[in-house]
C-alpha positions, 0 to 999 in steps of 0.5 A: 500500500502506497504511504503517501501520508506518512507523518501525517495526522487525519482527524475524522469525525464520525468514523467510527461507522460506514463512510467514516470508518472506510475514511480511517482505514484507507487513511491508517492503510496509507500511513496517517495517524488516525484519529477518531470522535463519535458518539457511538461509543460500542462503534468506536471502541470496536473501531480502535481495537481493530486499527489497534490490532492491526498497529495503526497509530489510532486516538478515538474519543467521544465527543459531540461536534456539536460540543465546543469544549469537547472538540477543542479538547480532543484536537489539543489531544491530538495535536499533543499525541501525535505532533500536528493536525494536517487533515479535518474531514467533517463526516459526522451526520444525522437525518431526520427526515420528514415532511417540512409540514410534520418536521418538529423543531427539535427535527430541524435543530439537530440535523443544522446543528450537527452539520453546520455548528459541527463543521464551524467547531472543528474547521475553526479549531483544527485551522489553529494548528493547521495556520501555524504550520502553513499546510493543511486539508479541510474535507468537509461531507456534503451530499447531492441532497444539497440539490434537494430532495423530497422530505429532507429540507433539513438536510438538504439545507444543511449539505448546502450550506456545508458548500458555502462553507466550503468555498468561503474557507477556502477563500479565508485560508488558503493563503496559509497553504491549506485547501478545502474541499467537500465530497458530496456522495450519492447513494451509499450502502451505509447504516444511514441508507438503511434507515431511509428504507425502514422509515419509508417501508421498503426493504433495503435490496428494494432500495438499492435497486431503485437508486441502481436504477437512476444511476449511469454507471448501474451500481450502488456506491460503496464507503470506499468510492467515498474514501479514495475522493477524501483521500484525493483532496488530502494528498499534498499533491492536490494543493492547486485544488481548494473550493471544490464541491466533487460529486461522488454520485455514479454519474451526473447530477444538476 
């Protein structure tokens, strides 16, 4: 496995679970320091034994991005641990899907908190480190939900707001010699994606054969697609690209 991130320390919310999880292990499996906050505690202790295991240099914590204190804290923990932060991917996530007429508040609140509060706490505390060492990457999860869709205007208004997050940081700091980017995926075979068929009554193999059906290259996207986009954008090779929405969705979107 190539080691083009050697010396390197990724810091990955949410990644304890599907997208999160296959971000970690390719950045581990290519030579990164790992770290790891979640709110999923059975996930991440599973997930740090099995970097663990296999001798990757991995920090896991839980924290909620939503929690300034615990953010700060856990990037000084890092920062300590393993020298620098040089990569932020803002994967952390939550739905809460509904009808805007049957959306409660408490619907709407979490799904802009944990989005956009989330990436505002840790794309402003990891820039502290990455300013000082003039060199980092931002990679922050939007989705082609940004573009609309039915019974998400929650989350499709907070993946939105993630790309105007997005190219205004880029435009802020890169003259400190870090980019930022967002990845938007399509549909992705992941916990979440499971969710949407329960909550909508269908079964999950009825759910990905309607997505395969709408999608030009005729297939569901797996974690990994997701990834190996992450882990163009964090190479050092890509510091001429920054502002960047790459849609990871199998095909065209609008």
């Amino acid at each position: 496995m190539e080691n083009r991130f050697k010396g390197r320390t990724a810091f990955v919310t949410g990644g304890s679970r599907g997208i999160g999880k296959a971000i970690v292990e390719q950045f581990a499996q290519e030579g990164a320091n790992v770290a790891i906050v979640d709110l999923d505690q059975e996930a991440l202790t599973k997930t740090e034994a099995e970097l663990k295991e296999k001798g990757y240099p991995v920090y896991a914590k839980l924290a909620s991005v939503t929690n300034q204190e615990e953010i700060a804290l856990a990037m000084k923990e890092v920062n300590e641990a393993f020298g620098s932060i040089d990569i932020l991917v803002n994967n952390a996530g939550v739905t809460r899907d509904n009808m805007l007429f049957k959306m409660t508040d408490e619907d709407w609140t979490t799904v802009i908190d944990v989005h956009l509060k989330g990436a505002f706490y840790t794309a402003r505390a990891a820039q502290e480190y990455m300013t000082k060492k003039k060199y980092g990457r931002i990679i922050n999860i939007s989705s082609t939900s940004a573009l609309g869709n039915r019974g998400q205007s929650n989350y499709s208004t907070a993946k939105a707001g993630l790309q105007g997050f997005t190219k205004t940081l880029a435009i802020e700091i890169g003259k400190f010699g870090i980019t930022v980017n967002a990845v938007a995926p399509g549909f992705i075979e992941t916990d979440m994606t499971k969710a949407t068929a329960a909550r909508i009554g269908v079964s999950f193999d009825d759910l990905i054969g309607n997505a395969v059906a709408q999608i030009p290259v005729a297939r569901s996207g797996k974690p990994k697609d997701i990834s190996n986009a992450i882990l163009f954008f964090a190479d050092e090779k890509s510091s001429f690209v920054s502002g960047q929405v790459l849609y990871v969705a199998g095909g065209p979107v609008n």
